[in-house]
N, C-alpha and C positions, 0 to 999 in steps of 0.2 A: 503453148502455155495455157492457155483458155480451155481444152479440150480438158486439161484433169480435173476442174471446177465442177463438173458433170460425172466425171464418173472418178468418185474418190478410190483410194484407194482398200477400206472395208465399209464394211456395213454398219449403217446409224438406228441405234434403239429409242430415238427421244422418244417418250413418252408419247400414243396416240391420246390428244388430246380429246374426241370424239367418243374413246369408249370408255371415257367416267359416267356418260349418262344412261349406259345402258343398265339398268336397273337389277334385271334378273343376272347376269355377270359375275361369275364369284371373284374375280380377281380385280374389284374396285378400290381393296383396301389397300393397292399400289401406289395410288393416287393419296389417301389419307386413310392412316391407318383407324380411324375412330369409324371409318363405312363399316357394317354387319352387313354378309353377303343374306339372299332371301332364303336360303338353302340349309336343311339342319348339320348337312354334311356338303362338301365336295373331295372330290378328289383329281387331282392333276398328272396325268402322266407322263412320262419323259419326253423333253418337246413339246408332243402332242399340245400339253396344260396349257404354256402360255407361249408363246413367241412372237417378238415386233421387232423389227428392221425398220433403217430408214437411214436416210442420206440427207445433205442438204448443205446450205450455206450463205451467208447474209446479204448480200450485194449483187447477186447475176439470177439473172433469168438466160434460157437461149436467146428470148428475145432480142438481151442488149445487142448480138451481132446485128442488127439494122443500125443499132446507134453508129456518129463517127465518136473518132475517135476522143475526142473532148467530149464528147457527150457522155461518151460511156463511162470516161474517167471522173466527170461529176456525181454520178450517178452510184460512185464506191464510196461504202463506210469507210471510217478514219480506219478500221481496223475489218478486214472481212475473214469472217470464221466459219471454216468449213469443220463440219461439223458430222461424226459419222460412229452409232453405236449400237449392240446387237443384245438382245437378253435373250437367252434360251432357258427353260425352265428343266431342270433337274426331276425334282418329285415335287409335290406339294398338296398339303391337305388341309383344310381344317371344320371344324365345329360349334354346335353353339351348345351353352349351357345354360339357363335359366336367361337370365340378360343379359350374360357374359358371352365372347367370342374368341377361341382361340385359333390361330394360322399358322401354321410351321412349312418355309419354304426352301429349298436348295436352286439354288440359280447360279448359271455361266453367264458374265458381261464381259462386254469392252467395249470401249471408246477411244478415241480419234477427237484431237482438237486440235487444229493448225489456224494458226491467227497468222495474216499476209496485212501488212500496214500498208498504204496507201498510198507511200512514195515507191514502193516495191511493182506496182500497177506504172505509175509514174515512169520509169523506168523501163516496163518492159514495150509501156505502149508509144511511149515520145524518143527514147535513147538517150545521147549524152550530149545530144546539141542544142534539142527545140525543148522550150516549155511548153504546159498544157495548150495553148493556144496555137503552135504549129510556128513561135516564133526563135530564131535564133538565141541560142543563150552560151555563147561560145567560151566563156574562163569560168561560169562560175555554175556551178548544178549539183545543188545539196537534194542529200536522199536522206531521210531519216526512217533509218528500219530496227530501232529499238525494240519494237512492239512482237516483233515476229516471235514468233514462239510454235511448239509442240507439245504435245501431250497425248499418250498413250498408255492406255490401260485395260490392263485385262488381271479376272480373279472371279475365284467363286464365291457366292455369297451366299451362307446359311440365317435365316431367318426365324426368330419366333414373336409372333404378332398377340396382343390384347386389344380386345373392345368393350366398353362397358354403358349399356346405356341405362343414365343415374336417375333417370327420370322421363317423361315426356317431349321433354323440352333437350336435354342434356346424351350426349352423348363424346367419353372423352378415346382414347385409342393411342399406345405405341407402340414400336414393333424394334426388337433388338436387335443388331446384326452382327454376325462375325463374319470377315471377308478375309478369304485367302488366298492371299496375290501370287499371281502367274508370272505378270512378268510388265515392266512399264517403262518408258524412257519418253524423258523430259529434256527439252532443249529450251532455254531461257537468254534473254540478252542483255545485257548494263550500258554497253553500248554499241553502236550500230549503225556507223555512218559512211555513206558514199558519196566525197566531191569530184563530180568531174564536167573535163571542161571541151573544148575541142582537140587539144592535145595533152593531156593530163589525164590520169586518174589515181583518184585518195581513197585508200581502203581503210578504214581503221573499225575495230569490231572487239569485244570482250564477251562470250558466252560460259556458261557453264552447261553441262550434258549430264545428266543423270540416267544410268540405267541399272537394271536386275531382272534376274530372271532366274526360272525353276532349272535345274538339272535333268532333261530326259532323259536320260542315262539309268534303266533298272530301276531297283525302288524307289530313287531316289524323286522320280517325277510327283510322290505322292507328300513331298518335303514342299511346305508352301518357299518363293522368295520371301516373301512379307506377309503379313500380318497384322489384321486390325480390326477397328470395329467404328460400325455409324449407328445412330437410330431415328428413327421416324416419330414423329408428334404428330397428334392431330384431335382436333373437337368438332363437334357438327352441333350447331342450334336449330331450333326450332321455335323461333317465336310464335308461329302460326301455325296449324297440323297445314295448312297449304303451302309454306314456305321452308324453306332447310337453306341454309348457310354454313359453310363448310371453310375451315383454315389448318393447314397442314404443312409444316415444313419435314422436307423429307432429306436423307444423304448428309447428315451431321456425322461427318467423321472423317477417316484417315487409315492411310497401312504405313507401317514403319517394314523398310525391306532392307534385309538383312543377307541376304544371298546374291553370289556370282555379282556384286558390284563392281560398276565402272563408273568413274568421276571424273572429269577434264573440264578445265579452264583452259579456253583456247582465246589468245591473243592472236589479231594480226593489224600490222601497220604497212600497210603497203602504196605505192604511187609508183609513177609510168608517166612516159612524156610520149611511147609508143604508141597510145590510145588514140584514134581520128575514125571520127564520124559513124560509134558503132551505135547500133538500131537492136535491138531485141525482134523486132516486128519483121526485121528485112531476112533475119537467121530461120524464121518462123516460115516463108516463103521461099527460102532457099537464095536469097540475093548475099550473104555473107555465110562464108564455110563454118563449120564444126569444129574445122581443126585452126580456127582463130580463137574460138572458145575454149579449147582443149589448152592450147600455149596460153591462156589467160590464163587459167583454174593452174597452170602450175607453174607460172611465176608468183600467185597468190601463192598458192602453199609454200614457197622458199619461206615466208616471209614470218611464216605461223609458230607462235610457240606454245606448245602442251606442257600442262601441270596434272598428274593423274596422281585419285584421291583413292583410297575404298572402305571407308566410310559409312556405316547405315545410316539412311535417310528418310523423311517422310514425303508422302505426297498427300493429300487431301483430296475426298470427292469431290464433284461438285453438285453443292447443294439446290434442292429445289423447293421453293414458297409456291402453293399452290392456292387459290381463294376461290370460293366458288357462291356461286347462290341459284336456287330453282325453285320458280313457282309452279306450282301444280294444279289445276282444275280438271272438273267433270270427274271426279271421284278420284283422281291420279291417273285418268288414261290419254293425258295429253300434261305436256309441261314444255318454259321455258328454262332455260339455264346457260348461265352463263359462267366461264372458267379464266383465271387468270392465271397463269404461272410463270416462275422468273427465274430462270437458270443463273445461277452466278461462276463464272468464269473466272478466275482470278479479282482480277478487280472491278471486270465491267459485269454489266450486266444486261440478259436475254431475253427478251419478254414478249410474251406471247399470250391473246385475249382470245378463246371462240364463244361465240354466240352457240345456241343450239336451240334446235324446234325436236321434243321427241315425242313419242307415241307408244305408249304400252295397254293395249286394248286387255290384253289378258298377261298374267306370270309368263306364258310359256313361248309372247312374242313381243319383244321392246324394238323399236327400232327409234335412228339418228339422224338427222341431219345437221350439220353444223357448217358456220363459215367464220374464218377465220380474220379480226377484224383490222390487226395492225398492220400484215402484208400487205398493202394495196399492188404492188405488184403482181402477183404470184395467181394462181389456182387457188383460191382458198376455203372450194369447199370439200366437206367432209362429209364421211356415212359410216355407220355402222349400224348390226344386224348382230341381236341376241335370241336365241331359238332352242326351247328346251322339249323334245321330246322325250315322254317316258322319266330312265334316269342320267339321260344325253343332255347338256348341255355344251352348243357350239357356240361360237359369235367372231366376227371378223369385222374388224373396224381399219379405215385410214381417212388419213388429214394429208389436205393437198392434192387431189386427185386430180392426175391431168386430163384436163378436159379442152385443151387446144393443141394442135399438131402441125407439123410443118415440114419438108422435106430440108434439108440439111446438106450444102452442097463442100467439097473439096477441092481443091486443098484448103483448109481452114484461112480465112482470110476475114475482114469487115467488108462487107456487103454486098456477099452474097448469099446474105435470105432473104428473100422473099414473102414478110410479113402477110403476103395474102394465101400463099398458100401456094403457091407456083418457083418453076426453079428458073434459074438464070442460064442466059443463054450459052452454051460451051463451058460448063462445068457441071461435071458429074453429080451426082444426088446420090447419098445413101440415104437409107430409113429414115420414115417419119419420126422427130423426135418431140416432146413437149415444148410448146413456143412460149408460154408463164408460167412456168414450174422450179422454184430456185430450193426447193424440199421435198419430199416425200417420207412419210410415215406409215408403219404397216402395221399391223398385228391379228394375231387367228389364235384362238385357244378351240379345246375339246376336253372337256370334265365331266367326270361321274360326281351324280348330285343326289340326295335322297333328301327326304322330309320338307319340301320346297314350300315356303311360307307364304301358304295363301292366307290370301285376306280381303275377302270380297267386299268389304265396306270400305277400304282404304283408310281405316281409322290408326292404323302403327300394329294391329295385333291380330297375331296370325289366327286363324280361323279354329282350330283344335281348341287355341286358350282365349276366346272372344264370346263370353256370359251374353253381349250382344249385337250379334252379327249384321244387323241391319239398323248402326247408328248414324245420322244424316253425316253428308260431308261436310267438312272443316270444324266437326264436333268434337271437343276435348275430352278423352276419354282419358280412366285410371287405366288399370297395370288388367284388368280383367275386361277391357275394353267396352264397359259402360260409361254413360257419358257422366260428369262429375255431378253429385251433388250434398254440397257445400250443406246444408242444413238439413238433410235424410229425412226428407218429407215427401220422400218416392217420384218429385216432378225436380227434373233435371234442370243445372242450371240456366242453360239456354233458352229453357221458356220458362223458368221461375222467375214470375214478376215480384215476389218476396222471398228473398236468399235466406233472411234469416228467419225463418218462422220458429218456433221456439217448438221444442218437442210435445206438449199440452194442448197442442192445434193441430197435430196431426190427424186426428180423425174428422175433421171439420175446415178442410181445405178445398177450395176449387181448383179448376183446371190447369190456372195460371200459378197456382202454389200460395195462394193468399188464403187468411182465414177468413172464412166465410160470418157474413154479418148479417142474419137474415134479417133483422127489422130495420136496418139502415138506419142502425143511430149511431154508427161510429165504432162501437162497441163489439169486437171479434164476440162470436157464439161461444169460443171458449172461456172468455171470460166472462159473458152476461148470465147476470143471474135473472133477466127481465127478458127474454125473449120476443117476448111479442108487444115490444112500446109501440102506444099507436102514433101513425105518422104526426099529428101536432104535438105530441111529448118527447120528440128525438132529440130537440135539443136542450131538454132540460133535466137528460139522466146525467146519474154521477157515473164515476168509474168501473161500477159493477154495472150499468147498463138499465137502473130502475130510476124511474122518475123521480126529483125533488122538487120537496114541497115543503117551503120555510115563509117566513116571513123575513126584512129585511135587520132586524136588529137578534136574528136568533142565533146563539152562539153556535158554534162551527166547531165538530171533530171530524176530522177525516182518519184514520187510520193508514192508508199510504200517503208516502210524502209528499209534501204540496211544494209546485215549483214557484207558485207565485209569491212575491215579496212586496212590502211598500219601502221606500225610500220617499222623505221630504225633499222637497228640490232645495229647500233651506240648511239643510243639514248633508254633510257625506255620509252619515251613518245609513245602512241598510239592514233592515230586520227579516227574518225570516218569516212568516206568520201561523208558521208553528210554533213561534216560542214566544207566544205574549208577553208582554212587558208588565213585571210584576211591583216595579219601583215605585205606584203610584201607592201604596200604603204609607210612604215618609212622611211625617209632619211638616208640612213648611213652614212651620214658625222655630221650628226646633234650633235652628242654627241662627236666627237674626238676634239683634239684641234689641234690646224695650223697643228703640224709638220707633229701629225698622218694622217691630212687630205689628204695631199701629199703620203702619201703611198698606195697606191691599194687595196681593202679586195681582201682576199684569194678566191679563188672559185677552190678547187682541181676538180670537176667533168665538171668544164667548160659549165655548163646549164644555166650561168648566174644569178644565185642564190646564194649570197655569201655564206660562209661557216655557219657562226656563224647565219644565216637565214635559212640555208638547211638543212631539219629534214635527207635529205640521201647524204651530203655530198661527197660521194664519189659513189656515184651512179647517174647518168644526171635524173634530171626530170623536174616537170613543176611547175610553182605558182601557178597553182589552188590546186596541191597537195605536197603543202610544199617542194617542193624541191625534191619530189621523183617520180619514174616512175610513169606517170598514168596507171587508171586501168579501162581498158578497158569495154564499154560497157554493150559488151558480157559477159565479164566476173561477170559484175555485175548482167546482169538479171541472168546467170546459178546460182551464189551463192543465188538470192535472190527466185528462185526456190525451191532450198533447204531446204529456209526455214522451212517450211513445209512440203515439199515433202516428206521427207524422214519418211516413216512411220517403227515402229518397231508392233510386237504383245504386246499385251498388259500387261504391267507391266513386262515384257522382254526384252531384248536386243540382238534380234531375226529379221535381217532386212525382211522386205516383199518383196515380189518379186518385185512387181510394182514400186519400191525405186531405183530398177536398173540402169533403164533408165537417171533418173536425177546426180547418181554417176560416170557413164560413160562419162556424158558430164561433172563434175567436172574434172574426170580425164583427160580429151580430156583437158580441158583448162589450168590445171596444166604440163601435157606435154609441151602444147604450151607456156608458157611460165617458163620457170626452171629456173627466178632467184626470183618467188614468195616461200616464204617461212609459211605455216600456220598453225594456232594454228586451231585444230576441238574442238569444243566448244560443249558442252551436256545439255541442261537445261529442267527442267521439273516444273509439277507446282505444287501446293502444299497440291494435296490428297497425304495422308499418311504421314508417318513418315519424319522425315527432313532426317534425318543419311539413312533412305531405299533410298530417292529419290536421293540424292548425288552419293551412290553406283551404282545407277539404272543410272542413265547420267551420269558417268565415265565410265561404262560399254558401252553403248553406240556410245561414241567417238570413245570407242578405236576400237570398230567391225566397224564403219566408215572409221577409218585408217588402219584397217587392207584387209578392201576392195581395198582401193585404194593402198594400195602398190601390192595388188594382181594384178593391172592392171599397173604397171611398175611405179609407183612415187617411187622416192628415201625414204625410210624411214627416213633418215635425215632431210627431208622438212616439215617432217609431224609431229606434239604434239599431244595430243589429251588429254582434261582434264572434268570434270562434275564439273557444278557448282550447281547439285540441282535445290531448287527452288528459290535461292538466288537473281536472275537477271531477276526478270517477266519485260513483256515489256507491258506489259496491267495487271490490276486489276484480281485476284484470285478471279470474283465473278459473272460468270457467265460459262457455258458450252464451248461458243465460247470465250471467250478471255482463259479459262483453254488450248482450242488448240491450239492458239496461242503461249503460252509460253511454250507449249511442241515442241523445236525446236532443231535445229544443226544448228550452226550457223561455220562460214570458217574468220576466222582472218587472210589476210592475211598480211605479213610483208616482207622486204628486206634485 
C-alpha cells in the first residue's frame, strides 16, 4: 500500500515555484500574467519551450517507514493528497510593443488528484480489531472515508496573454484561455462508511463517477470531449523601483464535457458476521491470502446497485492565488523574494510559501536558490539557473531537491530503514531512494529570444529608450528613463532641495535647485531689484529686496498683498490692513439727541478715536488703522516676505534651511514689538486629499511657532492653526498660482 505513495501513478506539473525569480525567463507570465518577459521577442518550441513534471503528496516522507506504527498514523493529514500533473508546451511565442506585451501559447496538461482520508490509513495500518494505540476494539470500529475522492484531467490549452505597464509603479496583465478536453474522470463520495468489529463488517457507501473522453477512432481524435475556458489575473506594484509586489490568481474556469459519457451512482450496503481478525498489514507481508480479499471484493459487489446517467457535465480547474514580493539591491544584481501560492482543491486548500536568495550579475546569467518554508518535513530546497547565450535562451529550475538518501530494504514492512544510512541485517536492499522527499517539482525550457532588454542602470528602461543611462539606483525615473523633475529646473528631484521653483528662477538656481540669493537678505536674485544690500540693511528690505527707509507714522502702500492683519483682543472683528477703515468721517453727534449731544463720547485710550469707533479701545492708535496701533512698515514687508519665503520639503513639515533667515527677521520684529499678538496661519493648495492637506498646514504652523519660540517670543503670543486648502488667494489652476497659495501667512492682533 505505502509503495504507490512514491511512485504515483503519472507525472505532476505543479508549478516550480523557484523559477518565478529567474528574471531573464520568458515564461514568468505563467506565474502572473501582468510579468513582461526582458526579451523584444521569444519563441518557444514544441516541448523544447517549456516543460515541468512533478509528483508529490501531503503526509509521507520515506522517512516515516522508521516511524511505528502510531506514530506514522499521527503524523497523516485528515485528508492526504497525492498530487501528480505534467505541462508540455505545444508552440509559443510572444512580444512587446511600446509598453504593451503580448503571449500566445498552445499547451498539453494533466492532472491527477486522489484525496485518501485518514481513517483509510486507520484501516490499512491497525485492521479491524486494534485502535490507533495497538488496543483491542473488538464490536465497534468506525471508518469514515467520505473525503476520498479522484480527479483526473487531461486537455489542451490554447492561450492568449496581455500586459500593460500604466506607469512606473502600475503594471496590470490577463491572459485568456480556451481548453480542449481530452478526457477526465471524477469519482466523489456522499457517503462512505466502514463499521467493523471482530466478527462483523458494515459496508455502507454512495458515490457518484463521472467520466469522458475523445474518440481516437480516425478524425474524430481531433473532436475535443469538452470544452471550455479559464483566465488568468494579475498586477505587479511597485512602490519603490527596489521593491515589486506581485498578486495573481490564475485557472478561473471549467470544461463542460459532452462526449462518450459515463455516469453512475453506485450504492452499497453491505455486512458479514464472516469477518475475524483481518489486518491490511498482515496481507502486505504475506501473513493473510489474496484470495480472502478476492471472496471479500465479491461478496461486496452482490451488494451494489448501479444508476447510469449520460448527461453533460462540468468539472472546474483548480484555481491558483499566487502573492509575491522582491527586494532588490546593488542595482538589481542580488534580490530577496518571497512567493506564496494556494492551490484550492475542491474545498480545501494547498499552501505553499518559498523564501528565495537570487543573483542576476548580468541579463545573460540569473540564478536561484530558494527554500521552502511550510514543509518542515521534506527537502525543501530549491535552484534554478537562467542562461542566455546569443539568441539561446535555456533555464532549468526544481523545488524539492533530494538532498538525503538511504538504502530501502524488502519486502516492504515498518522498520526496516535504517535512518542512518545502513541496512538491516537479512533483508535485501534495493537502490538508494530519497529519505525527506514527500514532492518533487521539475521544469527545463529552450527559447529563441531577440531584442533582450538591457538596462544597465536597472532604473525599469531598456537601454535603446534610456535618454539617461547612468541614473543612480532606486532613482524614480519617467517613461524616457531620466530621473523626475517635478518643477523643470534641470536638477532632479532627488537632490532638488526646492521642488517648486517657479519658472523666472531658472537661470539663477544652485546646485541644490534653490534660487540663488546673493546678498543674503532673504530675497531670491530673481526677484531682487537691490542686489547688492549691504549686510546691516538685510533685514530692513521690502519684498523687491531694497532697503526701507520710513519713519514710524508714514503711511504705507505696498502693492502685493500683505498678509498681516490687526484684530482687537476686544472685538472678534479682524481687518485686513489693506483696507483702512474709512468709517471715521461720520459725525458722532449726528444720531444723539440734545441732551446726549452735551455729553462727550468716551475715548478710554485718549488717541482721539471715540470708543464705540475704536476697534482697540483701550489700546492708542491711529484712523488709518481703526483705532489701533499702526503697523509698521517694516514689519509689513518682513511678514509679506514670509509669504512665500518660507519653504518646507515637499509634502513635509520639515523647514528648509534657507527659511531661516526670513524667520529670524520675524522674530527680530516680534521682540521689537511685544504688545503684537499672532495667529501663524498654514495654507496649502489643493493636490491631494483635502483632510492630508489640512493635517499637512497644521503641522506646518505649528514647526513655524515652535521656531520662534526657540528664538525667545513668548508662547503665549503665538497660535498656530492649518487651514488646508480652504483659503486659496489665486485660482488652483496653474503651477505658479499652486505656489502661491502654498503659504504662512502672520495674523497679527492686539
Amino acid at each position: 500500500m505505502l509503495a504507490c505513495i512514491f511512485v504515483p501513478v503519472s507525472i505532476q506539473g505543479q508549478t516550480v515555484q523557484t523559477l518565478y525569480f529567474l528574471e531573464n525567463t520568458p515564461v514568468r507570465h505563467t506565474f502572473n500574467p501582468a510579468i513582461q518577459p526582458l526579451s523584444s521577442f521569444y519563441l518557444g518550441l514544441p516541448i523544447t519551450g517549456f516543460t515541468q513534471v512533478g509528483f508529490g503528496n501531503n503526509s509521507f516522507t520515506v522517512s516515516s517507514l522508521v516511524l511505528s506504527k502510531t506514530d506514522l498514523f499521527n503524523t497523516i493529514k485528515p485528508v492526504t493528497l497525492l498530487h501528480t500533473d505534467a505541462q508540455i508546451n505545444l508552440i509559443g511565442f510572444g512580444f512587446r510593443h511600446k509598453n504593451s506585451y503580448w503571449n500566445f501559447n498552445a499547451t498539453a496538461k494533466s492532472s491527477l488528484r486522489l484525496g485518501l482520508p485518514k481513517d483509510l490509513f486507520k484501516f490499512a495500518l491497525f485492521g479491524n480489531v486494534n485502535d490507533v494505540n495497538g488496543n483491542p476494539q473488538l464490536y465497534n470500529n468506525v471508518l469514515d472515508l467520505q473525503k476520498f475522492s479522484i480527479g483526473l484531467n487531461a486537455y489542451l490549452e490554447g492561450s492568449v496573454g496581455y500586459s500593460r505597464l500604466i506607469n512606473e509603479k502600475w503594471s496590470v496583465g490577463v491572459k485568456l484561455k480556451y481548453l480542449h478536453g481530452l478526457g477526465t474522470s471524477t469519482t466523489t463520495f456522499s457517503r462512505f462508511e466502514i463499521n467493523s468489529g471482530i466478527d462483523q463488517l458494515k459496508l455502507n457507501f454512495n458515490t457518484d463517477t463521472k467520466s469522458s473522453y475523445i474518440d481516437y477512432q480516425g478524425a474524430n481524435i481531433f473532436k475535443p470531449a469538452g470544452m471550455g475556458g479559464a483566465v488568468d489575473v494579475g498586477v505587479i506594484y511597485r512602490p519603490f523601483h527596489f521593491l515589486t509586489i506581485g498578486a495573481a490568481v490564475n485557472d478561473l474556469g471549467f470544461i463542460s464535457w459532452t462526449k462518450n459519457i459515463n455516469q453512475m451512482n453506485i450504492n452499497a450496503d453491505y455486512q458479514s458476521s464472516s469477518v475475524s481478525n483481518f489486518s491490511f498489514n498482515d496481507i502486505l507481508n504475506g501473513v493473510q491470502s489474496n484470495s480472502f480479499t478476492f471472496n471479500l471484493a465479491k461478496d461486496i459487489y452482490k451488494t451494489i446497485q448501479i444508476d447510469s446517467l449520460s448527461k453533460p457535465f462540468q468539472t472546474s480547474l483548480s484555481p491558483t492565488a499566487n502573492l509575491s514580493a522582491e527586494y532588490a539591491f546593488w542595482n538589481n544584481s542580488f534580490s530577496i523574494g518571497l512567493l506564496s501560492s494556494s492551490l484550492f482543491y475542491g474545498k480545501d486548500l494547498y499552501q505553499d510559501v518559498t523564501a528565495a536568495f537570487n543573483v542576476r550579475p548580468t541579463n545573460w546569467f540569473n540564478g536561484s536558490i530558494s527554500y521552502s518554508l511550510f514543509n518542515g518535513k521534506a527537502s525543501n530546497i530549491g535552484a534554478a539557473l537562467g542562461i542566455r547565450i546569443g539568441f539561446i535562451n535555456t533555464f532549468v529550475s526544481a523545488d524539492y531537491i533530494p538532498l538525503n538518501y538511504t538504502p530501502l530494504q524488502t519486502p516492504l514492512s515498518f522498520g526496516l530503514l535504517n535512518p542512518s544510512g545502513g541496512s538491516v541485517a537479512g533483508s535485501p536492499s534495493i537502490s538508494k531512494v530519497p529519505y525527506k522527499t514527500d514532492r518533487f517539482n521539475f521544469a527545463v525550457g529552450f527559447n529563441i529570444v531577440f531584442g533582450n532588454k538591457q538596462d544597465n542602470d536597472k532604473d525599469g528602461i531598456s537601454n535603446h529608450r534610456d535618454k539617461c543611462p547612468d541614473t543612480p539606483h532606486g532613482v524614480i525615473v519617467d517613461k524616457k528613463g531620466c530621473p523626475l523633475d517635478a518643477d523643470g529646473d534641470g536638477i532632479p528631484d532627488y537632490i532638488d532641495k526646492c521642488p517648486d521653483t517657479p519658472k523666472e528662477a531658472y537661470k539663477a538656481i544652485d546646485s541644490d535647485g534653490c534660487p540663488l540669493d546673493s546678498d543674503g537678505d532673504g530675497v531670491p536674485d530673481y526677484l531682487d531689484k537691490c542686489p547688492d544690500t549691504p549686510e546691516a540693511e538685510r533685514h530692513t528690505v521690502d519684498s523687491v529686496g531694497c532697503t526701507v527707509k520710513t519713519t514710524e507714522t508714514q503711511a504705507v502702500e505696498i502693492q502685493a498683498p500683505i498678509v498681516a492683519a490687526v484684530s482687537p483682543t476686544t472685538s472678534p472683528a479682524v481687518t485686513n490692513i489693506e483696507t483702512p477703515v474709512d468709517s471715521f468721517t461720520v459725525n458722532p453727534t449726528a444720531t444723539k439727541t440734545p441732551i446726549e449731544a452735551q455729553v462727550p463720547d468716551k475715548d478710554t485710550d485718549g488717541d482721539g478715536i471715540i470708543d464705540k469707533l475704536d476697534r482697540c479701545p483701550e489700546l492708542a492708535g491711529v484712523a488709518l488703522n481703526g483705532g489701533c496701533p499702526e503697523i509698521k512698515k517694516e514689519v509689513q514687508v518682513v511678514f509679506q516676505k514670509a509669504l512665500q519665503g518660507i519653504q518646507f520639503e515637499r509634502a513635509k513639515f520639515i523647514i528648509k534651511p534657507l527659511s531661516y533667515v526670513i524667520l529670524d527677521h520675524v522674530a527680530r520684529v516680534l521682540n521689537e514689538n511685544p504688545t503684537y499678538l499672532v495667529e501663524i496661519q498654514g495654507h496649502t493648495d489643493n493636490e491631494g486629499k483635502a483632510e492630508t492637506n489640512l493635517k499637512l498646514s497644521n503641522n506646518r504652523a505649528n514647526v513655524v511657532r515652535d521656531y520662534l519660540i526657540s528664538k525667545g517670543i513668548d508662547a503665549s503670543r503665538l497660535s498656530a492653526n492649518g487651514y488646508g486648502d480652504t483659503r486659496p488667494i489665486a485660482p488652483n489652476t496653474s503651477a505658479i498660482n499652486k505656489a502661491k497659495n502654498r503659504r504662512v501667512e502672520f495674523i497679527v492682533s492686539f
